[in-house]
N, C-alpha and C positions, 0 to 999 in steps of 0.2 A: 504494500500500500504506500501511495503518494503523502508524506504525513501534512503538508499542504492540505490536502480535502479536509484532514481532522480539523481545519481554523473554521470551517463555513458553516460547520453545524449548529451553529447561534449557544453555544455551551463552553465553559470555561473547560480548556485541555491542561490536563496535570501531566506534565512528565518528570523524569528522573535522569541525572548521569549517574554513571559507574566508571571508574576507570581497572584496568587489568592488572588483577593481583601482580606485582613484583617475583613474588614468590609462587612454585608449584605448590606448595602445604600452604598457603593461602587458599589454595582454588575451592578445596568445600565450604569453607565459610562464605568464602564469596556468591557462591552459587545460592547457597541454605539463604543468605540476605536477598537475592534478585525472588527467590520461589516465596520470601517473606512479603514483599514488597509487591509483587504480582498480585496479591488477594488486594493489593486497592486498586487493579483495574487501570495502570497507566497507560494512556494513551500510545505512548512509545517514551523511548530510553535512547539516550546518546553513551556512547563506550568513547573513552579518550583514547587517544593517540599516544603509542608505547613509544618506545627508542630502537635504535636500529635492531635489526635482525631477529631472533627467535620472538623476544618482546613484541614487538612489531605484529609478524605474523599474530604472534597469541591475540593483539588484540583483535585481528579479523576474525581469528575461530571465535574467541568469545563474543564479538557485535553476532555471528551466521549463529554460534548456539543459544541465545538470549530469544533471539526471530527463533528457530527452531522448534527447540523444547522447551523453552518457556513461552511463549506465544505470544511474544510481545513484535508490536515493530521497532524495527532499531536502526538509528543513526550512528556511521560511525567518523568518529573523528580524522581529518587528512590535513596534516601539514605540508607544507612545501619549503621551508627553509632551507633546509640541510640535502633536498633531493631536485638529481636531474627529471628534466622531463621522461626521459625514458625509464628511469625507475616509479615516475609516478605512473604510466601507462600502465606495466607490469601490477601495479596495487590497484588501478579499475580494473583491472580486468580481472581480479580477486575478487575484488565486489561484487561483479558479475556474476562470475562462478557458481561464488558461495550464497547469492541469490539478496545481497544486500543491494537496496534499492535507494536509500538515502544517506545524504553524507553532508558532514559538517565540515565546509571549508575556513583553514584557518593557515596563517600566515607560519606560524608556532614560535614557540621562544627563543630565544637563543642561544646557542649550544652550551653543557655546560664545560665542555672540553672540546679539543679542538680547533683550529681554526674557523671565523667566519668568512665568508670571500661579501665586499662589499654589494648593496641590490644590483648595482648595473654588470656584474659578472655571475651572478646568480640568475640560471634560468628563469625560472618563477619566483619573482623576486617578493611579490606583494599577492594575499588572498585574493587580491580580484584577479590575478591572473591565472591563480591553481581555478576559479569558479570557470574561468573561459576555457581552461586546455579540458576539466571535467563540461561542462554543457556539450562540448566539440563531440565525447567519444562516446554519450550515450543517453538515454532517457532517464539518469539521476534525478533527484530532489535536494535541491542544496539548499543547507544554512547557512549561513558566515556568524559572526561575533557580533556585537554592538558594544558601547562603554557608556555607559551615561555620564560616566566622571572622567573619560576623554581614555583613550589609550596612554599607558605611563608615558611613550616615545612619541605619539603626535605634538607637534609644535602650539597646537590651538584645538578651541573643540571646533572651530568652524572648520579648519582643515581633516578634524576626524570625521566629524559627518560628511564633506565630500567624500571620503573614504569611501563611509559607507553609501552612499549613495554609486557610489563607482563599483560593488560588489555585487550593489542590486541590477545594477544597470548591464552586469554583464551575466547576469540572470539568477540569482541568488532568489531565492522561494521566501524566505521568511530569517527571521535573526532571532538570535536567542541573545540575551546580553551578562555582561559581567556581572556580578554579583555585586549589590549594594545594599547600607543598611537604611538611607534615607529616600523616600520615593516622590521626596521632588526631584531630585536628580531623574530619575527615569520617565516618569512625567515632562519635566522640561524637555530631555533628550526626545523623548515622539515627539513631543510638539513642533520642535525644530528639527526630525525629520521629514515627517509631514508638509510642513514649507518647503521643501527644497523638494518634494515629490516622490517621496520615499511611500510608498502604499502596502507592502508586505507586512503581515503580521509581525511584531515586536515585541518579543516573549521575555517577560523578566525573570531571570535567574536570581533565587534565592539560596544561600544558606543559613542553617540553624545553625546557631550558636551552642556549639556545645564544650567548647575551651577556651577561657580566654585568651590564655598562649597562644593557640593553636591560630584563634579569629583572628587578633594582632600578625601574627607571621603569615596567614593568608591575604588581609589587606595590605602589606607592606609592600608585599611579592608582584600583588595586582595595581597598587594606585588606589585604592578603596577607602574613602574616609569613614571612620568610626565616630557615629553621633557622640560628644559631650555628655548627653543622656544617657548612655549604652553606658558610657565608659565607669561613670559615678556608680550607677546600678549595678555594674559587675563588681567595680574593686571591692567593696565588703563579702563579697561571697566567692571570690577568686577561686580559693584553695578550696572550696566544697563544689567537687563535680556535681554529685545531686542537683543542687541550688542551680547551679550555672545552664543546667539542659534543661530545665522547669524553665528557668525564665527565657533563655532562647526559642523553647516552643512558644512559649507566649507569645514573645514578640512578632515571631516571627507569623504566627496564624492573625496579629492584628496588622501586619505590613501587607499581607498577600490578602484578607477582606480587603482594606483598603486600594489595592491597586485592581485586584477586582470590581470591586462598585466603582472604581476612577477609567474601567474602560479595558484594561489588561486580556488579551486573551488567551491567559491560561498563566499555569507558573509552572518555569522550570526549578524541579529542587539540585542541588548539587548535595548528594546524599554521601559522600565523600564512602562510602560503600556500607553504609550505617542504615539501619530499618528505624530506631527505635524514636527521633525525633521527625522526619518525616512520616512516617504513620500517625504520630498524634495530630499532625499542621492537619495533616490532609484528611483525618477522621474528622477533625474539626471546624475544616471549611465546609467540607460536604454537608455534617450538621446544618450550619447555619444558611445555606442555599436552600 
C-alpha cells in the first residue's frame, strides 16, 4: 500500500519508527516490542537506516519482515550521503524484491569516521536529489524530513523550507518532521510551508520523554529546543525514572491533542524501540476522539 492514501481518509494516522537492533541478541526483544505495538493498529512504521554492510542489509530484512509477519506497512529509511549512485540503485532494487513499496528519503548525517568528500563531489549530494534518482526507477512512495526549528546546518529557516519545498517538488509524497517539544514551532513551520506551496501532508514526529539524559543528548544531536517549562518540571524528578515516563506520557498525549484539534494529520511516535510510553499516548488519544 501507497501510505499517501492513508492521509485522505478524513482520520488522524498514528504511526511508529523502529530502528534495527545493533545487536543479533537484541532481535527478540525487538520483535516481542513491534508484535506489542501492532495490537494498537498502526497505520504503518518507518525502520531507520543502518550503517554500511550486514547492518544495512538487516535493516531491509527487518522494514520486508515488519510488512510480512507483522502486517504492518512499512517505510524504510534511505540515505545518500556516504553512497554512489550505483550503490543506491543496487538498494531499490532491494526494495523491490523484498516487496517494500515506500521509502523515506533523507540526506543522512555525517559520517562518524571516515572521510567526507564535499556536496559538489558527492553524487547525491542533497535529499532532493536521492527523491529524483528514487521517482526515476520506480513507482515508490516517498517521505523526506521537515525541521520546524530549521535543520542544525541550514543557514536560515527560509533557506530550509526552500529545501523543502525543493524535495516536494521533485516529488516527495508527504514529510514527517523532526521531533519537537513546543508546537508553535510546527504550526509556524506548515504555515510557512503552505505559503510557498508546499500541499503534502506534514506529519509531526513526537517523542516521549522518558530520560532526561537521554531527551537532553537527543535534542542537542538534533537542534531541538527544550521548553523552560519541561526543563523546571523535570529537574526535581530527574533521578526517579518512574516520575520522569509519567510525566513525558502526559505531556506528550497533551502536545499530540493539541496538534490534533490545530489540524495535524496524524502523529508520528519515534518509539526509540520502547512499547510502554507510546501505548499509553496512543490509548489515550484514541480515548478522547
Amino acid at each position: 500500500m501507497r501510505i499517501p492514501a492513508l492521509f485522505s481518509r478524513g482520520e488522524p494516522v498514528f504511526s511508529f519508527e523502529f530502528f534495527q537492533p545493533k545487536n543479533p541478541e537484541d532481535l527478540a526483544a525487538f520483535q516481542a516490542t513491534v508484535r506489542k505495538l501492532k495490537d494498537l493498529s498502526p497505520a504503518f512504521v518507518t525502520i531507520t537506516y543502518g550503517a554500511a554492510g550486514t547492518a544495512r542489509e538487516g535493516t531491509f530484512e527487518t522494514a520486508a519482515w515488519i510488512k510480512r509477519e507483522a502486517g504492518i506497512e512499512t517505510a524504510a529509511h534511505l540515505t545518500c550521503i556516504s553512497h554512489t549512485r550505483s550503490e543506491i540503485e543496487r538498494i531499490v532494487e532491494s526494495f523491490r524484491r523484498l516487496g517494500i513499496e515506500n521509502v523515506v528519503a533523507l540526506r543522512g548525517d555525517h559520517p562518524k569516521e571516515g572521510p567526507l568528500l564535499p556536496p559538489e563531489r558527492r553524487e547525491l549530494p542533497y535529499a532532493a536529489d536521492l527523491v529524483r534518482f528514487i521517482r526515476a526507477r520506480g513507482d515508490f512512495s516517498i517521505a523526506v524530513a521537515g525541521y520546524p526549528e530549521k535543520h542544525p546546518e541550514a543557514p536560515s529557516m527560509e533557506e530550509d523550507l526552500r529545501r523543502l519545498q525543493e524535495k516536494v517538488e521533485a516529488g516527495a509524497e508527504w514529510v514527517i518532521t523532526q521531533l519537537f517539544f513546543d508546537n508553535a514551532h510546527y504550526l509556524d513551520f506548515v504555515a510557512r510551508a503552505r505559503a510557498l506551496g508546499v500541499r503534502v501532508p506534514i506529519v509531526p514526529g513526537i517523542m516521549p520523554i522518558t530520560s532526561y539524559a537521554q531527551t537532553r543528548k537527543f535534542t542537542q544531536m538534533c537542534g531541538t529546543a527544550i521548553p523552560e517549562r519541561i526543563l523546571a518540571d523535570l529537574a526535581p524528578i530527574a533521578a526517579d525514572r518512574e516520575k520522569v515516563v509519567a510525566y513525558g506520557i502526559d505531556y506528550a498525549f497533551r502536545q499530540c491533542r493539541e496538534l490534533l484539534d490545530r489540524g495535524a494529520p496524524g502523529i508520528h511516535f519515534y518509539t526509540l524501540n520502547r512499547s510502554h510510553s507510546t501505548t499509553a499516548i496512543l490509548s489515550r488519544l484514541r480515548d478522547s476522539c
